[in-house]
Structure formats: C-alpha cells, structure tokens
C-alpha positions as CSV (number, residue, x, y, z in Angstrom):
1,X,0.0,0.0,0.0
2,X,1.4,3.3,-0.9
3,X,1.6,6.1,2.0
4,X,-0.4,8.7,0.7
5,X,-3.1,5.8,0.3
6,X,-3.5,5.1,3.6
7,X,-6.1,7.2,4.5
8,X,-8.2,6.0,1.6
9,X,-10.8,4.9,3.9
10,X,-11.5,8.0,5.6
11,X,-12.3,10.1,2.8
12,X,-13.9,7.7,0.4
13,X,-13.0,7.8,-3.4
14,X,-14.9,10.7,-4.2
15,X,-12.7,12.2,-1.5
16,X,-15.9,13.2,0.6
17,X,-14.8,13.9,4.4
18,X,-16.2,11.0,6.8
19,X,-15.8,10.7,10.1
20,X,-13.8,8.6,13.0
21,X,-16.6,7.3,15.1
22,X,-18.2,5.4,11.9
23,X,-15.7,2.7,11.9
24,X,-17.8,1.5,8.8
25,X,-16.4,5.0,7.0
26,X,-13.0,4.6,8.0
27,X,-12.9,0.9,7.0
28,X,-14.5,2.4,3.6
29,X,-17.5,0.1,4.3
30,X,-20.4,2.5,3.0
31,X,-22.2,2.0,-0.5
32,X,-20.6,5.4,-2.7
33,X,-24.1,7.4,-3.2
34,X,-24.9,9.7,-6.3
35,X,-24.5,12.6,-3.8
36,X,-21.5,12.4,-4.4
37,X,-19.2,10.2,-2.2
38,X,-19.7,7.4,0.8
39,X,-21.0,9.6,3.3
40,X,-23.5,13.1,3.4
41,X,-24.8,15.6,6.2
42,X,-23.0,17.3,8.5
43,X,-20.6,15.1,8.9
44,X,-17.8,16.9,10.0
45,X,-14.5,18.8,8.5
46,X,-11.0,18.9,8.8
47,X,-11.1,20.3,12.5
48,X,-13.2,17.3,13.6
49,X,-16.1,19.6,14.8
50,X,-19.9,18.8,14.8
51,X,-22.0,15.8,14.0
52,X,-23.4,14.0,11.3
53,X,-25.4,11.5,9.5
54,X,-24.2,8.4,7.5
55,X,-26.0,6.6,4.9
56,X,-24.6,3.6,4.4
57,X,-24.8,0.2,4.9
58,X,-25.3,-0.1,9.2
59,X,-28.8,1.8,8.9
60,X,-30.1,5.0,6.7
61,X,-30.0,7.9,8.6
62,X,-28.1,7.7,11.5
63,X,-26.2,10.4,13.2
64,X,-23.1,10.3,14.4
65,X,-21.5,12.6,17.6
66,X,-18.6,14.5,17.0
67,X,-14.8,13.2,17.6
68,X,-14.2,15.4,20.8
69,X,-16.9,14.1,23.2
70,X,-16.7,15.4,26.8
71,X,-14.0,13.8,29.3
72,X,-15.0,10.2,30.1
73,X,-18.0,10.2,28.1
74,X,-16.4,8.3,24.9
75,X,-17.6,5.1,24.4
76,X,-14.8,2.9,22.7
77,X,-15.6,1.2,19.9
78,X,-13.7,-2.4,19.5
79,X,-10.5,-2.2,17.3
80,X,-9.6,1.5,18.8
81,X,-6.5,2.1,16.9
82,X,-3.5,3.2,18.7
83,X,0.4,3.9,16.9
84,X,3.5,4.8,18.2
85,X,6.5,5.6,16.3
86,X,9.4,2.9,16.6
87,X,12.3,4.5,15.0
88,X,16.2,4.0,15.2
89,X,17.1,5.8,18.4
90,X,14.2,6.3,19.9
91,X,14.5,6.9,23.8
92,X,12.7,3.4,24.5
93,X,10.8,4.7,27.6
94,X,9.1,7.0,25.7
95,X,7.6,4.2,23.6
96,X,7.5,1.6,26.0
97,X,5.8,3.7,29.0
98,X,2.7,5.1,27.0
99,X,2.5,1.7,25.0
100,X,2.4,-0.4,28.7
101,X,-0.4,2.0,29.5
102,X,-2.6,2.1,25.8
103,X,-2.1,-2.0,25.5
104,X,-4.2,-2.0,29.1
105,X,-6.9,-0.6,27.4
106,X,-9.5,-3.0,26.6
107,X,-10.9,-2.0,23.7
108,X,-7.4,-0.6,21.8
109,X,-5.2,-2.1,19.6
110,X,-1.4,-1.2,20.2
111,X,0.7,-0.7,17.0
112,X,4.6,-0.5,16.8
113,X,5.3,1.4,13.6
114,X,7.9,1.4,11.4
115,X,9.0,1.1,8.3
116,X,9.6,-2.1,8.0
117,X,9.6,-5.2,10.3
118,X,13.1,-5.9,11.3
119,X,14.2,-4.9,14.8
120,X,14.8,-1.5,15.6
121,X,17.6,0.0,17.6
122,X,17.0,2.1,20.4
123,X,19.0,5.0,21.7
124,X,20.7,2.6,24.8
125,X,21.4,0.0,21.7
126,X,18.6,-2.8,22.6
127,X,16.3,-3.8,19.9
128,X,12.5,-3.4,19.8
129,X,10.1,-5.4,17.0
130,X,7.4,-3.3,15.3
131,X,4.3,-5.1,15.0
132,X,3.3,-2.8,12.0
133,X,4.7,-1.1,8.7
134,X,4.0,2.3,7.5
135,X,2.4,1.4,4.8
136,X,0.2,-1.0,6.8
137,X,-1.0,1.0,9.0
138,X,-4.9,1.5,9.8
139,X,-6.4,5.1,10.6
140,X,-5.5,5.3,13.7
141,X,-7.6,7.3,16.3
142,X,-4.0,7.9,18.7
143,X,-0.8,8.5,17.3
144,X,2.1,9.1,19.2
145,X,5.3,10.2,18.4
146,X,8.4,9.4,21.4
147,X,11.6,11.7,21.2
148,X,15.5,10.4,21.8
149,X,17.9,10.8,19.6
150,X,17.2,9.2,16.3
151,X,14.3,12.2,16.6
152,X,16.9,14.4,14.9
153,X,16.9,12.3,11.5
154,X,13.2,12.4,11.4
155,X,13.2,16.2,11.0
156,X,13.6,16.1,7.3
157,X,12.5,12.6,6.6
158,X,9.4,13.1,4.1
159,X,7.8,10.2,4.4
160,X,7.3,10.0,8.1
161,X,6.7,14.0,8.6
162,X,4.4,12.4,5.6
163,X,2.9,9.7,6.9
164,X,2.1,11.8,10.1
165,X,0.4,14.4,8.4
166,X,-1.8,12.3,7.0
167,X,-3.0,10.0,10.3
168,X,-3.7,13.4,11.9
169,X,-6.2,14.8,9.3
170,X,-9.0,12.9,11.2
171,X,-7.1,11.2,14.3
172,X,-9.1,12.0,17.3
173,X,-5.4,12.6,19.0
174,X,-1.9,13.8,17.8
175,X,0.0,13.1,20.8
176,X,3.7,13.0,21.5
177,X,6.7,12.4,24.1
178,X,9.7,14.4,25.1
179,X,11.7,15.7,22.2
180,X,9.0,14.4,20.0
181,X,7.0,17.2,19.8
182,X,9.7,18.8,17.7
183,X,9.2,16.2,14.9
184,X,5.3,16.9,15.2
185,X,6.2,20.4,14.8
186,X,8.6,19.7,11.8
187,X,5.3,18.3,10.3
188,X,3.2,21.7,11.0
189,X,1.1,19.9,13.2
190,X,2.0,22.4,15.9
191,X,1.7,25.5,14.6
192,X,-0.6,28.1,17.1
193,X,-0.3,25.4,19.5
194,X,0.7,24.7,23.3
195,X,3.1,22.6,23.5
196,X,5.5,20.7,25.8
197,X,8.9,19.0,25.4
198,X,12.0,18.0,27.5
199,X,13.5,21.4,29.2
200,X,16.9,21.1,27.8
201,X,15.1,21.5,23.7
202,X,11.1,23.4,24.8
203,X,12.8,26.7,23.7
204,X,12.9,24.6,19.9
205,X,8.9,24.3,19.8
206,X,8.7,28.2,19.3
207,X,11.2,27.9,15.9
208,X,8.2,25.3,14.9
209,X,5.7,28.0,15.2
210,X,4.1,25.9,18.6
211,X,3.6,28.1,21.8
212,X,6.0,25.9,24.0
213,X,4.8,25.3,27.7
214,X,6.7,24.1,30.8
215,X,4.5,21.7,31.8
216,X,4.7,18.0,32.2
217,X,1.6,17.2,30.0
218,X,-0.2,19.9,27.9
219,X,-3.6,19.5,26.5
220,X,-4.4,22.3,23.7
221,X,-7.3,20.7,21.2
222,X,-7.2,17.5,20.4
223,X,-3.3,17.8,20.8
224,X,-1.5,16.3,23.5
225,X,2.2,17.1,24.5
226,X,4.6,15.9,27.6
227,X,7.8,16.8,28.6
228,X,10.6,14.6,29.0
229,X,11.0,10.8,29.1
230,X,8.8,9.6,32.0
231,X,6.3,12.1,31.7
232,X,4.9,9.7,28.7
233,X,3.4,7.6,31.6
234,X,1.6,10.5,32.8
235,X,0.4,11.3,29.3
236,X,-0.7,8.1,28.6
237,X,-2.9,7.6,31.4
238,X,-4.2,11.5,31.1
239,X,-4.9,10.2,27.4
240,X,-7.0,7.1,28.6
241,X,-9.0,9.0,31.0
242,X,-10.0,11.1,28.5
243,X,-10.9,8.4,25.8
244,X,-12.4,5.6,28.4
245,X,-13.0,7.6,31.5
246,X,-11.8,8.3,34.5
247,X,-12.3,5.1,36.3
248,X,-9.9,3.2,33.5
249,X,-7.4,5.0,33.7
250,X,-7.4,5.0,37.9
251,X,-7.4,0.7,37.4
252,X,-4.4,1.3,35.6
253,X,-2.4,3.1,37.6
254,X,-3.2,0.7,40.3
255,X,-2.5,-2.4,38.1
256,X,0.9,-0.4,36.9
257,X,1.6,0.4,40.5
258,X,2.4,3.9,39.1
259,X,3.2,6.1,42.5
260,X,6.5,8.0,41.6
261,X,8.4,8.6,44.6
262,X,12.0,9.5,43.4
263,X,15.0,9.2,45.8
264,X,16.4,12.6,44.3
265,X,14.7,15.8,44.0
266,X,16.7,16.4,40.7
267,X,14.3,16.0,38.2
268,X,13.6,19.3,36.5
269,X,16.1,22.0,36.2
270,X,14.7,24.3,39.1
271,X,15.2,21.3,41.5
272,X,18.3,20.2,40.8
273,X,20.0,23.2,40.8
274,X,22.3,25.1,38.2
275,X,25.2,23.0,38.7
276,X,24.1,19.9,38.1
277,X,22.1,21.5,34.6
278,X,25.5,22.8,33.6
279,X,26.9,19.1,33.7
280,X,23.6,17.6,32.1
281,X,23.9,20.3,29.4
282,X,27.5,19.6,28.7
283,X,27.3,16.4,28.5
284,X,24.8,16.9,25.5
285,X,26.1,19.7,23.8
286,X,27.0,18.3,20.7
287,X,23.9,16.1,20.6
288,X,21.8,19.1,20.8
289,X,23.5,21.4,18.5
290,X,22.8,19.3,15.8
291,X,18.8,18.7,17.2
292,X,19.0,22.7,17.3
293,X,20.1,22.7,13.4
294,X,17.8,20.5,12.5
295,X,14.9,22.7,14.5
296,X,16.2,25.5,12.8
297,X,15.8,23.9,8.8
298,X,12.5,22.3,9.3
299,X,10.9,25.7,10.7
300,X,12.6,27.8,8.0
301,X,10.8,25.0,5.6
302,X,7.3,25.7,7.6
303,X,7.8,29.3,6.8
304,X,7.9,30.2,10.5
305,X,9.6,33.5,11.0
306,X,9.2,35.0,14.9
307,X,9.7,32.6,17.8
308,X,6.8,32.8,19.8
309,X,7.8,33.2,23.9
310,X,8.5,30.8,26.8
311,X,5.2,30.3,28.6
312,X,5.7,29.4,32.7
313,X,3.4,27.5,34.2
C-alpha cells in the first residue's frame, strides 16, 4: 500500500470527508451514493467539529457525535486504533511507558510502527520489534510520536513527517513524548499550539511555530504534548482517561503500581540546581546542536519566522 493511500478509507473515493466514530467510513464500508461520495450531512470537517449522518450500509440515517466528546464520556468502539512511532534511536521509555499503558486498554489495539519489520535500535542499543509497517498502518484514532535521539533524523524525513500528516487529518489525538514534539512540529502539526517538550530543547517548539509550555503534560485541542522521558506515563494515562473515562485510567495506575516517589529531587532544572544543569547540558552539547540545526531547517521549511515566547506554568 502506498503512504499517501493510507487514509483511503476516511475520505472515500470521491474524496468526501467521513468521520472517525463510523468505523464503517474509515474501514470504507459504506455503499458510494450519487450525492457524491460514501458519506452526506453534517458530517464533519478537517477540524473534527460537529456531527453527522451516515447513509450507508449499518442503517439510513443515522447520526453520528462529533470526535471530541466530553471527558469520560467516549464510548470505545472495539479495534480503537492506537500507533507509536518505533524509529532507530528512539528513547525506548518513551515508547515503552505510554505503550504499557494504551495496550491495558480493553478495547485498543497497540501498533509499533515502522518502516519495515526488522528490529529496531533504540538509543541505549537494545532492539525493539514493530508489530506494523508504515504502509500497513490502519487510521489510527491515537498517534504518538516518542523523542531520543534518532528524533533528529526524522526532521527532514518526508515520508514519516508524511505519513504523520496524513493519520492526523482525522485522528481523534496527535500526541507526543519528550523531544517528540519537535518532529510533530517539523510536520506543522504544531503551529498556534501549546506545546510541551523535554527542558533542555522546549525553547525549539517556538522555531516550529508551537507556543512551548513548561508543563509536564499539555492538552491544547485535540493535541496532547509531555515533557521529557517519564512524563509519557503520565500522558498516557491523562490520554486514557479522556478516551475511556476516568475510572480506567485509575485501574491502571493501580494495576501499573504507578506512584512515583523519586530518591532525588533532581528531576527538573529548578530542583536540581544550576550545577548539576551545567553538567547535564555539557554532556549533550553536541547532541543538541545538531537537534538545534535541524529545529532550525525544518521551521525555515514551515515558513515560521518570529519565535513565539517561553510560557511558565
């Protein structure tokens, strides 16, 4: 299946606009009317606002709520399609904390995506397996990009910053973890947006044309954001709490056993004091001169000119 195929199912072949909560519309199910493609009404636009009617083959007539239901009051249809991005260097808590968390979920289904299907380095050298290609790939209702530092080569990569483009158009979330924000940013899927990101790169967001945000999980729209590394937990399970309800997400963290309490107070900047930041910050220069760079070329390709300012929380 080619790339820019894959969302073939969401807009029909008359290229009509259909939307996420008819499974039968995604799955490109519906009988093509003479109005001129699978579904009509109200059905929605590129925003994912409003409601609409379907008139295919699961009943003439029926309406449809719109994507962004209120918190907890989602009802999960089975096959709920969640992706994360598996790519070479990838910081594998990123992936591997929001994925323990999603694949917990009754109703999802958990996809490791890459390119293709071999094993995938991460950033401490281990191998992962993705479960599914690019090119495979259902709609998917959650995608989720992790950050590390194979993050940098996916700056300019075309057909992921593709491929990403293209799930969000009707995904019910665009989320992401640590540093990858940036590469959701590098695919304008940021722009006029609140945004997090780990504290040594959150300055980049602004170069992407995103509003960055210290926070440790920012919800702006249907876009959700976290800052570095372990905050993906926290995203994850403020992500299922919004998509299956509170009570999920609390049987969870219970089952996960998730009740931080570090032995150090040295886990943001402000806490552990400036010299132990100088010594984190050396230790990455070079690493983040060339994630700087590559900030720098994929905003001047977005057309973004004025960095929009630090926002404290």
């Amino acid at each position: 299946m080619r790339t820019d195929a894959i969302l073939r199912g969401r807009r029909g072949l008359l290229g009509s606009w259909v939307h996420k909560t008819c499974l039968r519309c995604v799955q490109g199910k519906h009988n093509v009317l003479p109005r001129g493609g699978v579904v009509t009404g109200g059905h929605g636009n590129r925003s994912g606002n409003g409601g609409g009617r379907c008139y295919g083959r699961h009943g003439q007539n029926e309406t449809h709520p719109g994507p962004m239901p209120a918190r907890g009051m989602h009802r999960m249809q089975p096959g709920f399609e969640i992706g994360l991005l598996l790519f070479p260097g990838v910081m594998q808590l990123d992936l591997t904390g929001p994925a323990e968390v999603f694949g917990a979920v009754p109703e999802a289904r958990v996809h490791l995506l890459w390119k293709e299907m071999q094993p995938v380095a991460t950033s401490r050298g281990w191998r992962i397996v993705p479960t599914t290609t690019l090119d495979a790939c259902p709609p998917l209702d959650v995608i989720c990009v992790p950050g590390g530092a194979g993050q940098i080569d996916l700056m300019d990569d075309a057909l992921i910053l593709d491929f990403l483009r293209l799930q969000a158009e009707n995904a019910r979330w665009v989320t992401s973890v640590c540093t990858g924000s940036l590469v959701l940013g590098a695919a304008g899927l940021l722009r006029g947006y609140r945004a997090a990101c780990h504290w040594a790169s959150r300055d980049q967001l602004a170069w992407l044309g995103a509003l960055p945000v210290a926070e440790r999980v920012v919800k702006d729209r249907n876009r959700l954001t976290c800052g570095g590394v372990t905050s993906g937990i926290d995203l994850a399970l403020t992500l299922v709490a919004e998509i299956a309800g509170d009570e999920v997400a609390r049987r969870i963290q219970l089952e996960l056993e998730y009740d931080p309490r570090p032995p150090f107070e040295s886990g943001t900047p402000d806490r552990a004091g400036p010299q132990l930041v100088a010594q984190v910050e050396r230790d990455v220069a070079a690493r983040q001169q060339r994630r700087r760079v590559a900030t720098r070329l994929a905003g001047t390709r977005l057309g973004v000119d004025l960095p929009l300012r630090l926002v404290d929380p």
